[in-house]
C-alpha positions as CSV (number, residue, x, y, z in Angstrom):
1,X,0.0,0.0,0.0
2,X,1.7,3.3,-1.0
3,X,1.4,6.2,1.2
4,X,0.1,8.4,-1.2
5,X,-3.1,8.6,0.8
6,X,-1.6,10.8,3.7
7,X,-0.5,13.5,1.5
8,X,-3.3,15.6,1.1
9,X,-2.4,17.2,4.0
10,X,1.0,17.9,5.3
11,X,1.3,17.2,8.8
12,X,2.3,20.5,10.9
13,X,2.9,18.6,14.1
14,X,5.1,16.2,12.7
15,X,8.6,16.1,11.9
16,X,10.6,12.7,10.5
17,X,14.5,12.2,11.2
18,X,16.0,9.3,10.9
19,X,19.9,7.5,10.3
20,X,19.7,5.7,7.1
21,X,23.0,3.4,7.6
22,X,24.3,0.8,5.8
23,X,23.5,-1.5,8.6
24,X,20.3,0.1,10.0
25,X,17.7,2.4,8.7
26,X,16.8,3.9,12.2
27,X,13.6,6.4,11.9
28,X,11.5,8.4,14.2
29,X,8.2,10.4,14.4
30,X,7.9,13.7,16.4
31,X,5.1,16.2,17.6
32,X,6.1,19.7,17.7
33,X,5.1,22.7,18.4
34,X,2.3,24.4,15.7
35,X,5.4,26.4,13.9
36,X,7.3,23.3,13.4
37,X,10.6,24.9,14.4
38,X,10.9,25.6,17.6
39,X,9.6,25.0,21.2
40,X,9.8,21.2,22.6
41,X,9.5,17.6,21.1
42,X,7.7,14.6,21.7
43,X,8.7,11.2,20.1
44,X,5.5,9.5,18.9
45,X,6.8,6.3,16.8
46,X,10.0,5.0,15.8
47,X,11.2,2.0,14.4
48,X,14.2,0.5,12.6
49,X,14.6,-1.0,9.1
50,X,17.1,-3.2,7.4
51,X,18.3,-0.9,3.9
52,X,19.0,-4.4,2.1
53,X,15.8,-5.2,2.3
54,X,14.4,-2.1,0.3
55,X,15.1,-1.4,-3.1
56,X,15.9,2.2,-2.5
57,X,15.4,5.0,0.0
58,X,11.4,5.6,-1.1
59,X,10.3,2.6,0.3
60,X,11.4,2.6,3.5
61,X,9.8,5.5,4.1
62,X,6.4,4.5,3.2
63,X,7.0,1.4,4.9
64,X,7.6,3.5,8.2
65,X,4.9,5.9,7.7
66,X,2.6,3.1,7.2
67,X,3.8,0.8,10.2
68,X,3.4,4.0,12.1
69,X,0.0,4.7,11.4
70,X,-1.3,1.0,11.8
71,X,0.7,0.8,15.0
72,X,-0.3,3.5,17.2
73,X,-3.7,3.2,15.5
74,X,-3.9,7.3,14.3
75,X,-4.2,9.2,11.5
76,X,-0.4,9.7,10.0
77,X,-0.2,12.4,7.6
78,X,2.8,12.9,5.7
79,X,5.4,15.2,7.7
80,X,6.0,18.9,7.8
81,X,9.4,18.4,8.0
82,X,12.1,15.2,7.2
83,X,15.9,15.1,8.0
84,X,17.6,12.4,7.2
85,X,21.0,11.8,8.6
86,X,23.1,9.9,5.6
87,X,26.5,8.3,4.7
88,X,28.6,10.7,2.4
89,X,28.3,14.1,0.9
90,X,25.2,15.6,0.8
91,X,24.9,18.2,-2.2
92,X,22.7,20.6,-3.2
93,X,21.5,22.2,-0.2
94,X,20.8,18.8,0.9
95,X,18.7,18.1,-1.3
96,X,21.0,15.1,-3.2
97,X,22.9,12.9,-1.3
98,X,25.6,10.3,-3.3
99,X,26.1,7.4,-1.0
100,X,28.0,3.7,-1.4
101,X,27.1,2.0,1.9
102,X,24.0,-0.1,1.2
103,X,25.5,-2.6,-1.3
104,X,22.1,-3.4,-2.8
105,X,21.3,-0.1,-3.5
106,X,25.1,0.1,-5.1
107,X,26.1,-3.3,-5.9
108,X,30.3,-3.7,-7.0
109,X,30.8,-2.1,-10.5
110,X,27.5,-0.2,-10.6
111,X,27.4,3.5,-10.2
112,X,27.4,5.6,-6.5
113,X,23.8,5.6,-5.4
114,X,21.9,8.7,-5.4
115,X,19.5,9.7,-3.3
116,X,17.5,12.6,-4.6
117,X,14.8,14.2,-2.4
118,X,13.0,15.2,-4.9
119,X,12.2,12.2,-6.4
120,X,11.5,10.8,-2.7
121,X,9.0,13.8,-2.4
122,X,7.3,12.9,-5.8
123,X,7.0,9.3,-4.9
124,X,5.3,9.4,-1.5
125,X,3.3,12.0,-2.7
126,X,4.8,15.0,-0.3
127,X,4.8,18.6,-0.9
128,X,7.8,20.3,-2.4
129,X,11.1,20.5,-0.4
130,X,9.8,18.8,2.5
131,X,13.3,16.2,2.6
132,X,16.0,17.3,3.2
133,X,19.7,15.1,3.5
134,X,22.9,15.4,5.9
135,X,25.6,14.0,6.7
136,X,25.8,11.2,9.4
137,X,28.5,12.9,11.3
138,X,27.8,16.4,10.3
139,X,24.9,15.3,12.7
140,X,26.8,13.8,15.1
141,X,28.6,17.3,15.4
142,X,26.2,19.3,15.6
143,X,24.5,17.1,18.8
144,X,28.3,17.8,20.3
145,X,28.1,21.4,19.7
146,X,24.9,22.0,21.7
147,X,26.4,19.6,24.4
148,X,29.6,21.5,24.6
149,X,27.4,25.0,24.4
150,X,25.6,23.9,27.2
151,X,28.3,23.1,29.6
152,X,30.0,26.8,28.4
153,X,30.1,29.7,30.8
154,X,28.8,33.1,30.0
155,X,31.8,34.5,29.4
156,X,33.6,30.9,27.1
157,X,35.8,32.3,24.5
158,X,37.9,29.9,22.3
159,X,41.7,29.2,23.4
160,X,44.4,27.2,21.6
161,X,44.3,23.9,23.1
162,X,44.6,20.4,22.0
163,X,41.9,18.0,20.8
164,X,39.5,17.1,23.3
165,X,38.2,13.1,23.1
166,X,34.5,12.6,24.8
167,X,34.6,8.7,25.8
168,X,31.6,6.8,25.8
169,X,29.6,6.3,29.0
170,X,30.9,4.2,31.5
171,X,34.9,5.1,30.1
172,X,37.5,7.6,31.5
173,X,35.0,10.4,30.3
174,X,36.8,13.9,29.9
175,X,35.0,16.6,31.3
176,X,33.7,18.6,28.1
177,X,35.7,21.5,27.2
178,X,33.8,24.4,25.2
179,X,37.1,25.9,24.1
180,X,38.9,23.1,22.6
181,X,38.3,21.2,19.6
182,X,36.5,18.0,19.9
183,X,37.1,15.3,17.4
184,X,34.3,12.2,16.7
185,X,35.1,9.0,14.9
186,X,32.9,6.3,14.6
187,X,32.9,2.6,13.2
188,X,29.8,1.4,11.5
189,X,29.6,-0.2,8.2
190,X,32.3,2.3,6.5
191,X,34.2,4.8,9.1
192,X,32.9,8.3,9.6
193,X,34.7,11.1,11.5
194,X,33.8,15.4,11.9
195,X,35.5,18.0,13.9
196,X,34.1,20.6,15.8
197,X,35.9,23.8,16.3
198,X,35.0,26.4,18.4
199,X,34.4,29.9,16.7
200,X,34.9,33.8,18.4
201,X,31.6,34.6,19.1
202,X,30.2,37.9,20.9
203,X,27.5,35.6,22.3
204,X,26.7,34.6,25.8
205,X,27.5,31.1,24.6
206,X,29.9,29.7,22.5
207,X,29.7,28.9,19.2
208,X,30.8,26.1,16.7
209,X,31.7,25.1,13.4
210,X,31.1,21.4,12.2
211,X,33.5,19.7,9.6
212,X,32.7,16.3,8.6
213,X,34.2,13.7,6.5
214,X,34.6,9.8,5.7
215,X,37.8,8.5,7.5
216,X,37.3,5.6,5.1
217,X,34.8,3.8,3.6
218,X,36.9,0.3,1.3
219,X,35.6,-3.2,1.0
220,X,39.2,-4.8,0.9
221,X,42.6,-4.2,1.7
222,X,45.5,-2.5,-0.6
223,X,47.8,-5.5,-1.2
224,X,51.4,-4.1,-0.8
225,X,53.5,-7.5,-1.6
226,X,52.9,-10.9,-3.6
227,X,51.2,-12.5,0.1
228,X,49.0,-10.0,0.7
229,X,47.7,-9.8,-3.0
230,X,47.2,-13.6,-2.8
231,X,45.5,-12.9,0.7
232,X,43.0,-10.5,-1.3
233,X,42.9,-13.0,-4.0
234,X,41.4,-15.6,-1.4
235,X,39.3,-13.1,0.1
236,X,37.2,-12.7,-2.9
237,X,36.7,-16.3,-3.4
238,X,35.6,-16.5,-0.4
């Protein structure tokens, strides 16, 4: 069943994000304020998808909006607002988004996939520039930067100062410092990584810029002698 039927009417309360991974395609549902911008948020459905088993971006949103409706037993109309969160550069505006890490939606020797929000728009039956695309990590960064802001005092100004690493819970965690650079590198189906630099700012609180890239994202190793090429060899039999 295509979710064509809930876009007559855009849904103001709701705003879709979601991680679309190589892995994972985690999604969530939100109510917010009448604007759609500001004020707080309530999760009201979220699920999680497997990309492989999709033949492209399209249907896995359909197939969320639709689990979501049947679910919680409501009215789901399509939403005022989607981010998605998405492996490689996004360009555009975020409006296109060229991406290798679902290998059944870029299988070996087949062009980078592309996922274009218009088309996604057009095939769910949303209004115009209601998707929009960015970078996993970009993300990731930005969700530090309004950690670090928060933990700033009034008066934080940026100082030189070496990287700052934020361990996961439950690990020698560094207290967060809003004047030092914090860097963010994560392991998942390819290797993402972002930077977050604090900027001067004449602000109460201080302010960040994001920088995000793809530490590496290869299916095999770089053979660099005769055993190693014949390990690679063996690897793709296998």
């Amino acid at each position: 069943r295509s979710h064509r039927s809930h876009s007559h009417r855009s849904g103001q309360g709701l705003l879709l994000t979601g991680d679309i991974g190589g892995t994972n395609a985690r999604l969530q549902l939100w109510r917010v304020g009448s604007s759609g911008s500001s004020g707080s948020a309530s999760l009201f459905y979220r699920a999680t998808y497997r990309p492989s088993e999709f033949r492209n971006l399209g249907p896995v949103l359909s197939r969320f909006l639709e689990d979501a409706a049947r679910e919680t037993k409501a009215a789901v109309p399509a939403p005022a607002r989607a981010v998605l969160a998405v492996c490689g550069p996004c360009l555009e505006g975020g409006r296109r988004n060229e991406s290798n890490n679902i290998p059944s939606w870029c299988p070996p020797g087949a062009s980078i996939a592309t996922h274009d929000a218009g088309k996604v728009e057009a095939s769910l039956g949303w209004a115009a520039r209601t998707l929009s695309f960015i970078n996993d990590f970009e993300a990731i960064g930005h969700c530090i930067a309004a950690h670090l802001s928060s933990k700033a005092p009034d008066s934080a100004r940026p100082r030189k100062g070496g990287v700052r690493t934020l361990h996961a819970p439950g690990g020698d965690v560094a207290p967060p410092s809003p004047s030092s650079p914090a860097a963010c590198v994560g392991a998942g189906t390819g290797l993402g990584a972002c930077l977050v630099v604090p900027q001067p700012s004449t602000h109460s609180r201080a302010t960040f810029s994001v920088l995000c890239s793809e530490a590496g994202m290869t299916e095999t190793l770089c053979p660099r002698d005769e055993l190693e090429w014949r390990l690679l060899c063996f690897l793709r039999r296998s």
